[in-house]
KOLLUM-125784 format. One record per residue (C-alpha): x, y, z; residue in one letter; residue number from 1. Coordinates in Angstrom, 3 decimals. Layout:
! KOLLUM-125784
         X         Y         Z  res    n
         X         Y         Z    A  NUM
...
***
This chain:
! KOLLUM-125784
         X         Y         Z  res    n
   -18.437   -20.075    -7.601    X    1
   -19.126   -18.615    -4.217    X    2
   -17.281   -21.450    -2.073    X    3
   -14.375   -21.459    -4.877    X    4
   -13.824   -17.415    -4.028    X    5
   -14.007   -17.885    -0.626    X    6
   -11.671   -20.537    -0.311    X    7
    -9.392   -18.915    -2.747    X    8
    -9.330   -15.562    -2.181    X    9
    -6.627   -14.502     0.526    X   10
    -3.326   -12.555     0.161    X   11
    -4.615   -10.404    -3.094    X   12
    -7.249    -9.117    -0.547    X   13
    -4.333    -8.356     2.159    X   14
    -2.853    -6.438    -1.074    X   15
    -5.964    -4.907    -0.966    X   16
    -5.990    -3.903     2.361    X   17
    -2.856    -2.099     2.158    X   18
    -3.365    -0.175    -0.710    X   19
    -6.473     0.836     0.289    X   20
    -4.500     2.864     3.022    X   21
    -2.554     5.695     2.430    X   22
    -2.396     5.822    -0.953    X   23
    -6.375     5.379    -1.620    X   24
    -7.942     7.340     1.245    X   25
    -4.912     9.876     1.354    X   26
    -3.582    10.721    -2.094    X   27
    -6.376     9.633    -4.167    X   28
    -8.725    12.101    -2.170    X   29
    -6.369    14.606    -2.427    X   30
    -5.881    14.221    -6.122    X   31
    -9.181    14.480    -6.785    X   32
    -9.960    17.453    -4.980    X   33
    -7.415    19.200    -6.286    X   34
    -6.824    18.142    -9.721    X   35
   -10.157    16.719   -10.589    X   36
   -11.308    14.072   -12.295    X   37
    -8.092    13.888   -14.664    X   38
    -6.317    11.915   -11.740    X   39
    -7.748     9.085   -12.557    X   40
    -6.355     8.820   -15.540    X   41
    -3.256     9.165   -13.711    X   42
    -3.743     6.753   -10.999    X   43
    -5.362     3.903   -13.392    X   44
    -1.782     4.310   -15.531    X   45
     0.382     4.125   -12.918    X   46
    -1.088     1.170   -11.784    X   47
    -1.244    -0.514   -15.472    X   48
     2.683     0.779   -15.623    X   49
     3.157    -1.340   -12.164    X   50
     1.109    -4.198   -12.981    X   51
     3.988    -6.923   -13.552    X   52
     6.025    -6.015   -11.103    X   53
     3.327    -7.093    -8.580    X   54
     2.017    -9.866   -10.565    X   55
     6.025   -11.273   -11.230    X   56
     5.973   -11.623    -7.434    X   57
     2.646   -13.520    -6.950    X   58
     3.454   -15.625    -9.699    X   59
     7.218   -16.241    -8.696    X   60
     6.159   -17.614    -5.104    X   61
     3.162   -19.964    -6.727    X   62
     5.106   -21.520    -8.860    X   63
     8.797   -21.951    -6.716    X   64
     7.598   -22.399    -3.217    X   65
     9.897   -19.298    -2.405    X   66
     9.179   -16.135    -1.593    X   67
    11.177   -13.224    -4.349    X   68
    13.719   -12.889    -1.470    X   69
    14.828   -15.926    -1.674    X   70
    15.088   -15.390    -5.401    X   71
    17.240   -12.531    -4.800    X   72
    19.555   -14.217    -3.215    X   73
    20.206   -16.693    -5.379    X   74
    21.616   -13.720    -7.804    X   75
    24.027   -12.365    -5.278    X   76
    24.366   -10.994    -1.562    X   77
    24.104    -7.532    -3.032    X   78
    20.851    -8.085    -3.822    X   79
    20.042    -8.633    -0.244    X   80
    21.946    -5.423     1.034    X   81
    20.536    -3.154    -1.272    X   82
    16.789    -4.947    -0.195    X   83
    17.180    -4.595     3.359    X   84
    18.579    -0.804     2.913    X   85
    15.286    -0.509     1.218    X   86
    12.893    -2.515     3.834    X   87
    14.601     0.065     6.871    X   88
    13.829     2.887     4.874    X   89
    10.251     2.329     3.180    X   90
     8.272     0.337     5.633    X   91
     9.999     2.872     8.411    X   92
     8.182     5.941     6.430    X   93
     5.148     3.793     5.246    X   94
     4.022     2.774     8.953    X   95
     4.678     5.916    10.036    X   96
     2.063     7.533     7.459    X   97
    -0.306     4.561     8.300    X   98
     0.096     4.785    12.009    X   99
    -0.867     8.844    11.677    X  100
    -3.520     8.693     9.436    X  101
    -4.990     6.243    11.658    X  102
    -4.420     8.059    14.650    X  103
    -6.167    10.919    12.938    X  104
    -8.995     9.281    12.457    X  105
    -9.248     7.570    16.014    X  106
    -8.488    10.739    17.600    X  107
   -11.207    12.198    15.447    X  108
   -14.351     9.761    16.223    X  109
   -13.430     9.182    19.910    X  110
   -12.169    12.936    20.644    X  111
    -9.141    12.000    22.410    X  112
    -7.097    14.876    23.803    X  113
    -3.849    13.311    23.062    X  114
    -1.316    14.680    20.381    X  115
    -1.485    12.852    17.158    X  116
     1.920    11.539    17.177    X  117
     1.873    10.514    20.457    X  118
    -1.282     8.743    19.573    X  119
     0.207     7.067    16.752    X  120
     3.289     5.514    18.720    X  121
     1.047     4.224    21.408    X  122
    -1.633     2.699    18.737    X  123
     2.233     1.569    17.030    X  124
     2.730    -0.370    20.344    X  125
    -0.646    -1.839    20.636    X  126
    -0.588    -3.288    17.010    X  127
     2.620    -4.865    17.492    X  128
     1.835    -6.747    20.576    X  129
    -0.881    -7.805    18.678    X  130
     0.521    -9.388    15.861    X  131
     3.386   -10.601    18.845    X  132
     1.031   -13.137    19.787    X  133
    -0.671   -13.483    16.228    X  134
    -1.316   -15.851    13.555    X  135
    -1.874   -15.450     9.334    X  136
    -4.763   -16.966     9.537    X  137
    -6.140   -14.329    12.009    X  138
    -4.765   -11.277     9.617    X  139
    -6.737   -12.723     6.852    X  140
    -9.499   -13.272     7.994    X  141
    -9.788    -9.881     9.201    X  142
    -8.814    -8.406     6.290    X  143
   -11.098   -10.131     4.268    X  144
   -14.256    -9.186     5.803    X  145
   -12.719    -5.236     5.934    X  146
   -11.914    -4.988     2.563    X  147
   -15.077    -6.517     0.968    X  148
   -17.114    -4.511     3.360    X  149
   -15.214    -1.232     2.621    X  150
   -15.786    -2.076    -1.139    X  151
   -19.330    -2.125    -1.084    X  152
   -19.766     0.901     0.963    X  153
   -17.601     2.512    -1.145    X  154
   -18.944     1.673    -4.345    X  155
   -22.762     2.665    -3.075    X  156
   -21.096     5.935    -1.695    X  157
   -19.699     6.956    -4.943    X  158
   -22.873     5.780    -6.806    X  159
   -24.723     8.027    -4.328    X  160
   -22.663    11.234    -5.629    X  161
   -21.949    10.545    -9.299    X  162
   -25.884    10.310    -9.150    X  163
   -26.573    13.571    -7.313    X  164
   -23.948    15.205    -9.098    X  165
   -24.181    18.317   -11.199    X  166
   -21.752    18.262   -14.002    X  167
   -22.568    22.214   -14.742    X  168
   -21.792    23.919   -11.721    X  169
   -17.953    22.287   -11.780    X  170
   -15.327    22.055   -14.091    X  171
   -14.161    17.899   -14.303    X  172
   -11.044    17.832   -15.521    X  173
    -8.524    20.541   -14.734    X  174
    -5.419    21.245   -16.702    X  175
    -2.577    20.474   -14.977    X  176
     0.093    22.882   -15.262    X  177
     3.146    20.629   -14.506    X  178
     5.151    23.392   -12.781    X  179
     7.109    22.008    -9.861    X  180
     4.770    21.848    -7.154    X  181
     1.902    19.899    -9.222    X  182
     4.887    17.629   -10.947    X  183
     6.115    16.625    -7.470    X  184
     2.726    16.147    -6.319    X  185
     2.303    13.565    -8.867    X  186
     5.127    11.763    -8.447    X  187
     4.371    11.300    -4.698    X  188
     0.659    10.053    -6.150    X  189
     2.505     7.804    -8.642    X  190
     5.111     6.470    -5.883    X  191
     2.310     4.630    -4.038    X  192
    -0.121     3.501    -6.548    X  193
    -1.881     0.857    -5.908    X  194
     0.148     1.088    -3.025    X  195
     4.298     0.992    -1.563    X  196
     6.226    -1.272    -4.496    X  197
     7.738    -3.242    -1.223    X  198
     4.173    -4.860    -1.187    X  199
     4.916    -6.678    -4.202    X  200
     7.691    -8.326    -1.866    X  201
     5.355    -8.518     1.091    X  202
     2.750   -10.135    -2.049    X  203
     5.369   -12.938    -2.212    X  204
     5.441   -13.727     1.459    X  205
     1.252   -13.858     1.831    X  206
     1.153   -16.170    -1.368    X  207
     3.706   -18.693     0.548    X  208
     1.990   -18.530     4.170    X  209
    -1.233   -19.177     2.356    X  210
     0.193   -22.021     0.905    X  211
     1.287   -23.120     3.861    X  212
    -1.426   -22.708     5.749    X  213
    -3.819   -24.085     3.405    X  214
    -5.019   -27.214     5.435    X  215
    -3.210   -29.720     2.311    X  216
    -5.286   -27.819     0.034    X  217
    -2.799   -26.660    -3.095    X  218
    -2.717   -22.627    -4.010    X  219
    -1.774   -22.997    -7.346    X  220
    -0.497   -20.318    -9.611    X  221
    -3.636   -20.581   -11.605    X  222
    -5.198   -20.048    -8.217    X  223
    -2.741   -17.521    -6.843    X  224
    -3.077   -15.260   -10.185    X  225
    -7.151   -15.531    -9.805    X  226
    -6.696   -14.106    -6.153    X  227
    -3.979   -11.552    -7.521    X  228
    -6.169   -10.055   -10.183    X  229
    -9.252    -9.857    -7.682    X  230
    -7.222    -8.027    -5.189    X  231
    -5.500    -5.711    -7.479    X  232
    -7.889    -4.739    -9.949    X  233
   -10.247    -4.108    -6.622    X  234
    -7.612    -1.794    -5.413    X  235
    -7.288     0.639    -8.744    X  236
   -11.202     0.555    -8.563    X  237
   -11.155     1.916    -4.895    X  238
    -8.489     4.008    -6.000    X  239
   -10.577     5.934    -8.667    X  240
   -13.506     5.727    -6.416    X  241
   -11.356     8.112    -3.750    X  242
   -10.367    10.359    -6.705    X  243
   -14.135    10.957    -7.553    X  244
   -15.369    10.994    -3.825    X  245
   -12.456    14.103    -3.516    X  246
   -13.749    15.963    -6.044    X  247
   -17.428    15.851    -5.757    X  248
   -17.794    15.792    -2.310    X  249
   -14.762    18.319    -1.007    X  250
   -14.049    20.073    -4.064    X  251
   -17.989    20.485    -4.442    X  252
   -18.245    22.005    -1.199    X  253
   -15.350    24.545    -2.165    X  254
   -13.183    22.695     0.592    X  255
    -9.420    22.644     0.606    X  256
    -7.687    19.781     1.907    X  257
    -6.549    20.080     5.579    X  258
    -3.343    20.126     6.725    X  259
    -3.209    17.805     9.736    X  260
    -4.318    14.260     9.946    X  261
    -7.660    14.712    12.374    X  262
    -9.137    17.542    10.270    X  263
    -8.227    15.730     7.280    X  264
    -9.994    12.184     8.733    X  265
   -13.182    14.718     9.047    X  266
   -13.142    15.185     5.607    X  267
   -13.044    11.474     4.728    X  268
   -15.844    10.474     7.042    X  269
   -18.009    13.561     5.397    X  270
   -16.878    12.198     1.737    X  271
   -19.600     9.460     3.229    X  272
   -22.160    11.205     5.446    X  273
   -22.322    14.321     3.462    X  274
   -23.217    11.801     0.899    X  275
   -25.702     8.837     2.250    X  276
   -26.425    10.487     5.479    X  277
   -25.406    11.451     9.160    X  278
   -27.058     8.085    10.011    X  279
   -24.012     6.340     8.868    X  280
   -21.263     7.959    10.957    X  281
   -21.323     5.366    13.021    X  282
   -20.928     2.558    10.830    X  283
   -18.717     4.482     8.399    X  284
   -16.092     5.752    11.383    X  285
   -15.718     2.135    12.482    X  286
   -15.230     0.833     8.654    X  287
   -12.592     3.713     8.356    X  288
   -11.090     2.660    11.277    X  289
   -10.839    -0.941    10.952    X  290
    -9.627    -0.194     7.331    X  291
    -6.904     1.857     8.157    X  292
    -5.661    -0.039    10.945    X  293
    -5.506    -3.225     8.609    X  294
    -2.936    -1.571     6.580    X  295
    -0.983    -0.211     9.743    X  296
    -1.206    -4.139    10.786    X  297
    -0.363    -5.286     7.116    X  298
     2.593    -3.378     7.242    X  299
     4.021    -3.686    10.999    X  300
     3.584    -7.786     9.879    X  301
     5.607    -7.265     7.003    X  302
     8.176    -5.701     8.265    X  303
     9.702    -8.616    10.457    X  304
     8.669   -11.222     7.870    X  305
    10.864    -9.698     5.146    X  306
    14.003    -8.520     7.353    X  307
    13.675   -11.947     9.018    X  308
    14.082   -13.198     5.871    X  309
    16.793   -11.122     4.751    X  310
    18.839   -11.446     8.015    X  311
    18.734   -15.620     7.545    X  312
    20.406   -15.528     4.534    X  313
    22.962   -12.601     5.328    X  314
    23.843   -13.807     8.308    X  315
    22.867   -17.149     9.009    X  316
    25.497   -17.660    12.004    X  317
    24.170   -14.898    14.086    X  318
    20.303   -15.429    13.527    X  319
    20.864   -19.160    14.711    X  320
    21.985   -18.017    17.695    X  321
    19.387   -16.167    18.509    X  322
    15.656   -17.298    18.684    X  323
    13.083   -16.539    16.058    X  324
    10.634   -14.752    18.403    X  325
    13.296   -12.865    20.387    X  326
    14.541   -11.455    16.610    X  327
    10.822   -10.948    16.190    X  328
    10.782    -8.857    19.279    X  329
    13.841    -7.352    18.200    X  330
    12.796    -6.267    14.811    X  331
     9.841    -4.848    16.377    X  332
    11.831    -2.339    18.878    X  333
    14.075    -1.609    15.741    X  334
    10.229    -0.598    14.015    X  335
     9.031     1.204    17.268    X  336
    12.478     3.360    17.087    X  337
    12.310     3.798    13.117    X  338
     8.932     5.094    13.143    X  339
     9.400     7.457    15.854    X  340
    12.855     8.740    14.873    X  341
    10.766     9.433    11.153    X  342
     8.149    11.561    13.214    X  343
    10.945    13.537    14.505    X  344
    12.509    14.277    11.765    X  345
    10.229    14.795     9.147    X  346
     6.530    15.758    10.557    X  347
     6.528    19.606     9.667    X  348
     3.321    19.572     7.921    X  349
     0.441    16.544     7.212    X  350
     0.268    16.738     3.611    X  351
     4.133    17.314     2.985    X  352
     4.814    14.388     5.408    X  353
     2.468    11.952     3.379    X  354
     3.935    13.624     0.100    X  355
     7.498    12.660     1.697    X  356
     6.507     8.890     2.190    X  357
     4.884     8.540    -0.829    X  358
     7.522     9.980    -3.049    X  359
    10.553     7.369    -1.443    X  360
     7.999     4.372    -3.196    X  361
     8.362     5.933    -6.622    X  362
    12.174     6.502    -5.816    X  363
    12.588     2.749    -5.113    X  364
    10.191     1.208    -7.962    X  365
    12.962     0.762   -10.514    X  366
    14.718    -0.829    -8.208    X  367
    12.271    -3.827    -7.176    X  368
    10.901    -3.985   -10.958    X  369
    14.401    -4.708   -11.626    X  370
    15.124    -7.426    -9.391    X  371
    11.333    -9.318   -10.014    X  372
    12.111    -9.243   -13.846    X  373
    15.048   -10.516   -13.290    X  374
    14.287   -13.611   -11.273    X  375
    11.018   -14.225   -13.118    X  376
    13.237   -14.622   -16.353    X  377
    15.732   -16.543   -14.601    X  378
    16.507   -20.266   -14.234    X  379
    14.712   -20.800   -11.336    X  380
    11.210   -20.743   -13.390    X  381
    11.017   -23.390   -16.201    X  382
    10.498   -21.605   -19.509    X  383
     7.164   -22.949   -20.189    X  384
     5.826   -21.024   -16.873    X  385
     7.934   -18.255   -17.651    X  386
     5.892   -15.097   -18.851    X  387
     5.530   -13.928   -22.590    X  388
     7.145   -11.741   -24.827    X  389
     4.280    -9.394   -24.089    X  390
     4.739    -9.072   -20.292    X  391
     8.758    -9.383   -20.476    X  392
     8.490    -5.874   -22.976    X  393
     5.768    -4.637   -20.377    X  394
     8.378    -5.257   -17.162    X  395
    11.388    -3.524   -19.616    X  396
     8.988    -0.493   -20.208    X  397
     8.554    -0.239   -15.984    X  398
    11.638     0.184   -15.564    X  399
    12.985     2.500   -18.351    X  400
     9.546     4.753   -17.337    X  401
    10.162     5.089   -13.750    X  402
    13.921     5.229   -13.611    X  403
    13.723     8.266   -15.850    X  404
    10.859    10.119   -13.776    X  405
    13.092     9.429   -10.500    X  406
    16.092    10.931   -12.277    X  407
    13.663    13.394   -13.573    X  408
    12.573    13.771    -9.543    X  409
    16.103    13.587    -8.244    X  410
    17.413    16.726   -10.955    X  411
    14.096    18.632    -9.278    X  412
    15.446    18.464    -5.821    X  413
    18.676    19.109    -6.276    X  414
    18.186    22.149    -8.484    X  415
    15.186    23.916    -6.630    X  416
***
């Protein structure tokens, strides 16, 4: 069983490592300490609500060969310019909130007298000569090791405080009053639970480099849904792990979340030595860390490997002409510039700029739920493999739920 998992287990665990990012250590701290324990109800609902819009892309690329891209383009070249309007924009605001939380948290442990942003562009410049000059293989192996270890200090962490905690002195589940503020709040939760919908395209691409990297070993989709399930039902447990961590440990304390990313990265490293011990700091600043940066690399990787992608099938003519590493070095200036131009504009406040980012991935979710049901139910999947009646009124529910919250969003903002 052991040597089956290891060999098995690979881009579900990737998933993993990205949604443990922003969304986990972030929002689902913040929910908790505000909100309570109530959020996880919230946050495991969401993710059921998501859950075939992921698992139509892992299954899609098992079972074709192709990564959901390419299955998007076999409906129509719209499909691609409405994708690649959506790559520019999400994985733009999503590195930026990985790159700064990381930052945070580097700046934090090390005391570096350098200005967050600034810090985050050069870490920005570091991870993408990195992954310049990097392999697959190397990103998952690396994230392997990260996530597993981050689950099991996690899950001992959170054992440590449900244990020690003291139901009477705190009220567990607040009512939520749904006025604007808190309804907005939860819709910027929502919007990246388990984590951004565009890794449920990035889900597509691991599946396919693990199968091509897999040494003439096949990664079935018996295989490939195994690894899915692991990875996501691993992140939704992290997920309400955060939410309880936020409330016993910062809400317990009488804490209020900070408002920039290094105070805020003090407050996740005490979720774990205010609750095990100052002995740990150590070991739990470097897991932190290495966490958080494996989502910043996650996501810098996936940006080039989808607009790459994209841009061959657009444009075929021009990409030709050019080589795939310059493009690759291209794409990455374009990110560099993105990023920073998103700092710019939009970093007013911490916990509005992560409330920001995580609000344009519930925006967009209707979109890609739309475009995986539809090739997952299309001809390019025999019917046999096709998925039931059950999942098919599942996807139609994801869509008709989000698309009327992001309406519901949209009305909010225009008429506040």
């Amino acid at each position: 069983m052991f040597n089956y998992i290891k060999t098995n287990l690979g881009p579900g665990l990737i998933f993993a490592a990205v949604a443990v990012g922003t969304s986990h250590v972030v929002q689902s701290t913040r929910a908790g300490a505000t909100y309570g324990l109530s959020m996880i109800f919230l946050v495991v609902l969401v993710c059921l609500v998501k859950y075939p819009t992921y698992l139509f892309s892992s299954r899609y690329a098992a079972i074709t060969g192709e990564t959901v891209i390419d299955g998007y383009a076999k409906r129509g070249k719209w499909f691609l310019y409405i994708f690649l309007a959506l790559i520019m924009i999400e994985l733009s605001v999503a590195t930026s909130a990985a790159s700064l939380v990381t930052s945070g948290i580097i700046k934090s442990v090390f005391n570096i007298p350098m200005e967050t942003t600034v810090l985050s562009m050069v870490l920005l410049f570091l991870t993408i000569a990195i992954l310049a000059v990097g392999k697959y293989k190397a990103l998952e192996s690396f994230c392997k090791i990260l996530v597993i270890g981050f689950c099991i200090t996690t899950l001992i962490t959170t054992f440590i405080a449900l244990v020690g905690f003291e139901s009477s002195t705190m009220e567990p589940i607040s009512q939520l009053a749904f006025d604007r503020p808190t309804t907005l709040f939860l819709v910027s939760i929502a919007g990246w639970m388990p984590t951004g919908i565009l890794g449920a395209v990035m889900l597509s691409n691991w599946v396919l480099a693990r199968k091509n990297n897999s040494n003439g070993m096949p990664f079935t989709r018996k295989e490939a849904d195994f690894d899915f399930h692991v990875g996501y039902g691993s992140s939704i447990f992290l997920a309400a792990c955060f939410v309880i961590l936020g409330y016993i440990v910062i809400r317990g304390a009488g804490e209020t979340i900070a408002n920039d990313s290094a105070g805020f990265s003090v407050q996740i490293i005490s979720l774990f030595t205010s609750t095990i011990g100052n002995w740990v700091f150590i070991l739990i600043a470097a897991t932190i860390v290495a966490v958080m940066y494996s989502t910043l690399l996650a996501l810098v990787d996936g940006f080039p490997r989808l607009t790459v992608d994209v841009l061959n099938t657009l444009w075929p003519d021009i990409t030709k002409a050019i080589k795939e590493t310059n493009l690759y070095f291209i794409l990455f200036g374009l990110l560099f510039i993105l990023v920073g131009s998103v700092f710019f504009l939009f970093m007013n406040s911490f916990t509005q700029f992560i409330d920001f980012v995580t609000a344009t991935g519930f925006i967009i979710t209707p979109i890609i739920a739309t475009f995986n049901h539809v090739i997952i139910f299309s001809e390019d999947i025999r019917p046999e493999e096709r998925p039931g009646q059950a999942l098919k009124l599942w996807s139609y529910s994801t869509i008709a739920i989000f698309t009327t919250v992001t309406l519901l969003w949209i009305y909010f903002q225009i008429t506040s």
